[in-house]
N, C-alpha and C positions, 0 to 999 in steps of 0.2 A: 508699773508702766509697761504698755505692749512696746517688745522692741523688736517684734517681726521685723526681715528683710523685706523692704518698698523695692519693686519690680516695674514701678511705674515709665520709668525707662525702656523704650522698644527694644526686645530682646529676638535674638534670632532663635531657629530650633536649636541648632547647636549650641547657643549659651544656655539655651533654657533647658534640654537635655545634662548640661555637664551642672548645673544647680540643681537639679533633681535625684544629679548622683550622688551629689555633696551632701545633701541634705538624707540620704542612706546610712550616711556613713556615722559610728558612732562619735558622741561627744566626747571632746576630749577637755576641754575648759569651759566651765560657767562659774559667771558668777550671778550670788541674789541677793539683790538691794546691798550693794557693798556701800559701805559711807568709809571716808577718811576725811579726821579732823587733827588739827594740831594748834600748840598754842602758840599766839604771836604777843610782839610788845603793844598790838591793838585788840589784845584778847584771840579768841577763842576763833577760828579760822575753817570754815568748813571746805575743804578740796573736794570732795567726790561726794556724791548723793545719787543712793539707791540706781545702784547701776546693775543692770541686768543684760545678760549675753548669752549665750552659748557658741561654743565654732567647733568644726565639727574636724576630724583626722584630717590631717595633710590639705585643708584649707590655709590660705592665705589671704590674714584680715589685715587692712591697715586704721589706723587712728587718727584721727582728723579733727580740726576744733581753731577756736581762736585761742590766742597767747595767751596763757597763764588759764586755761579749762582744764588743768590738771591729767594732759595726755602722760608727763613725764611721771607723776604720782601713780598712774593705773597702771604703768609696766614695772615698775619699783613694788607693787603690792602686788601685780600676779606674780613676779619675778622671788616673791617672800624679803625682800630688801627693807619694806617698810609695813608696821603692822597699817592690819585698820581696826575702825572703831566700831564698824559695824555692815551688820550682812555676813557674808562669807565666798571665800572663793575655791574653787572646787579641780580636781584634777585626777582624772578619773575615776570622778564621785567622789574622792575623799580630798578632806579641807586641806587647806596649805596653811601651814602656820612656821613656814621660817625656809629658808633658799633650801633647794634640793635637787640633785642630778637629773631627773626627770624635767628639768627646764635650763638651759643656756643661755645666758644674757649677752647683749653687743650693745656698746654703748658709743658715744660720738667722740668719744674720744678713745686713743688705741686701745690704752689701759693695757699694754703691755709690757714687760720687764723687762729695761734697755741693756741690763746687764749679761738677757742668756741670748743664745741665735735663736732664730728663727723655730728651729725643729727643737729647741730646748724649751721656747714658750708655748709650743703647741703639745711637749711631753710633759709639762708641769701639770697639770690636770690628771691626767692617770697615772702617775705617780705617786700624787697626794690622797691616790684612789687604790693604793695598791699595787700597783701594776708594777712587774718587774722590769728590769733599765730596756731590754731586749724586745717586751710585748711593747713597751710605753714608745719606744723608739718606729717599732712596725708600725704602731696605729700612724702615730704622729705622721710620717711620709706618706701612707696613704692620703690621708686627709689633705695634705700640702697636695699631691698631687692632682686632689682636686680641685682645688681652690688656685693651680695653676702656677705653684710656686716652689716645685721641688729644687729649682735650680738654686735657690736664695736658702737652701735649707741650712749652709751654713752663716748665711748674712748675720747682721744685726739688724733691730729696728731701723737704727739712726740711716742707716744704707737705703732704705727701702721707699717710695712715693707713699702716698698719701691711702693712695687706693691700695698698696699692695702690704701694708701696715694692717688697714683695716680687713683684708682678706685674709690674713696671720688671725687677726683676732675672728673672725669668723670659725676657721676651722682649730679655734682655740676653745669653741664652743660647742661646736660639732662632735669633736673627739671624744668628749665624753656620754656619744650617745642619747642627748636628751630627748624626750617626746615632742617640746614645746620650744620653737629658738625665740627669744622676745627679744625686740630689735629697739633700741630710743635713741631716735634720728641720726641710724650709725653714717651717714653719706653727707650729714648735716657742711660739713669743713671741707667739702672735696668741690673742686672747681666743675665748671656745667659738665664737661669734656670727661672726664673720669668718674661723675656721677651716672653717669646714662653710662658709661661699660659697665658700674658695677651694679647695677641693677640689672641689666642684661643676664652678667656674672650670676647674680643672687640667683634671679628663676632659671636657672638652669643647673645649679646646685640643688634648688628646691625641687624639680624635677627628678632627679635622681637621688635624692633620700626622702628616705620613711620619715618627711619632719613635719610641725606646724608651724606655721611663721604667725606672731601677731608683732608688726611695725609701726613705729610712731612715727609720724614724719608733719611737718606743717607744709610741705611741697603738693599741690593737688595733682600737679602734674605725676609725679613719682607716683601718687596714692592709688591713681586711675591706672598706670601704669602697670603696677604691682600685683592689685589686691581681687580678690574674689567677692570679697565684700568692705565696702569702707564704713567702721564705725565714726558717726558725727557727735561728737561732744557740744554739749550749752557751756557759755562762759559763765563760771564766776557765783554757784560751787559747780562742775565738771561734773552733766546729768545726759545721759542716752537723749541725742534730738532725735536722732533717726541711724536706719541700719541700712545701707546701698547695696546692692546686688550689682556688680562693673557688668555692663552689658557688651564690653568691648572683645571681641572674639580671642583665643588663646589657639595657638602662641602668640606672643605679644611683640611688637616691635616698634621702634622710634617714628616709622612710619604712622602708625595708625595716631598719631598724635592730631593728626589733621583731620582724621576719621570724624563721620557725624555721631557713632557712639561714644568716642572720648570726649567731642564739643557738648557732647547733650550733657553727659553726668559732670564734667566740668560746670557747666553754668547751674544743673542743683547745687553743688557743693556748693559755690559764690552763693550764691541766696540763700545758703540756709548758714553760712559762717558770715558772711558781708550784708548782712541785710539791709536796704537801704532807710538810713534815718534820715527823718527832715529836720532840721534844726532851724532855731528863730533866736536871732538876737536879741538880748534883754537890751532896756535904758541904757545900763552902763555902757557896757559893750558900743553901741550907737555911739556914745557921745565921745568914748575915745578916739575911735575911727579918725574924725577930722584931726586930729591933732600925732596920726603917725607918722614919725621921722623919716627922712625919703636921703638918702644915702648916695643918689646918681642925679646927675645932670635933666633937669626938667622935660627937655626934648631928645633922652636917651632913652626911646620907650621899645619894649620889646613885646609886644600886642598892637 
């Protein structure tokens, strides 16, 4: 399946410039014809079908699709979380076959241990890596320090917002260096108001590290937001629809939501996830109709 980035979207010199550098730069994840199957109590269950990608250093892709296209399955198998069954996925040329430091996962929930502080869940990681109490302890602050939260380094979770829980688990990711941060729908629980600072947050972290972001999110808004190019998944097994090139200029801000290149690749994204279907009543259906129960007063009509 060709899964060239579609450009059809009116791009300026400047985006079309900063995709030309992108696409310079070497690969750092592909996968080829990846399939994942698993078995169900309805049998044999196909999630993903021959998915093919590449993204290239310090790009930021996001994932997109309708419910249940298997966005959550393709970050658990680049992430090595979950095998597949077929194809392969690759990380600087060579396969993944099982979690490794060269990729950091964030997920929708904190997933962090209520029982150490702050600066103890973000040292757990290089620790478990070696690292002596002293280096483990320098990195750790650092990282807090980026992520805006040196002050809480002796908090606990339970102390902390929503947002600032999840920005623990971020530079709980970060610290160990990875190449690749995979992100599945970590802003998914956070109210509108602290979703939009922490995506702010994000590209501005992404900004100043050597990282690659690939994000799951089912928010188009956030996707356009974010991402350098949005992968679209098919529903139902989760197959490459198409690849988007965000034509929305960088840096990115809440403003340009209103912009004509955010409204443009918003409405591809609707048509190619919402398609419009027509649908026609069968006999049955018709004949029920006359006989639905009506619950309010005859001449309480609201149309």
């Amino acid at each position: 399946m060709n899964t060239e980035s579609k450009a059809y979207l009116q791009q300026s010199d400047a985006v079309r410039a900063r995709f030309d550098a992108i696409k310079q730069r070497e690969v750092i994840l592909e996968t080829r014809h990846l399939g994942k199957s698993y078995s169900s109590t309805q049998g044999e269950v196909e999630a993903l079908r021959d998915i093919n990608f590449k993204i290239h250093r310090r790009e930021f892709v996001c994932v997109v699709g309708p419910s249940g296209c298997g966005k959550s399955t393709l970050v658990r198998t680049l992430a090595g979380l979950e095998k597949h069954n077929a194809g392969e996925v690759l990380v600087d040329g060579k396969p993944v076959d099982g979690p490794g430091q060269d990729r950091g996962m964030v997920f929708q929930g904190y997933s962090l241990f209520p029982w150490l502080t702050v600066k103890k869940n973000v040292m757990f990681g290089p620790e478990m890596n070696g690292y002596g109490h002293d280096e483990a302890e320098r990195d750790a602050l650092q990282w807090l320090d980026l992520v805006g939260l040196t002050k809480f380094a002796n908090a606990y979770p339970h102390q902390l917002s929503g947002g600032m829980r999840q920005r623990v688990a971020i530079a709980r990711a970060l610290v160990n260096q990875p190449r690749i941060l995979l992100m599945d729908e970590p802003f998914g629980a956070l109210d509108a108001q602290s979703r939009i600072k922490m995506q702010t947050h994000l590209l501005d972290i992404w900004r100043n590290v050597d990282i690659t972001v690939v994000f799951i999110t089912h928010d188009l808004d956030e996707a356009i937001f974010l991402a350098d190019r949005i992968l679209v998944l098919k529903p139902h097994p989760g197959e490459v629809q198409e690849m988007i090139e965000v034509p929305v200029p960088r840096p990115r801000s809440p403003e340009q939501f209103s912009g004509a290149e955010f409204r443009a690749t918003k409405q591809r994204l609707e048509e190619l996830i919402h398609p419009p279907v027509e649908y026609e009543e069968d006999e049955a259906e018709k004949a029920v109709k006359p006989h639905l129960i009506r619950f309010t007063h005859v001449t309480d009509n609201v149309e």
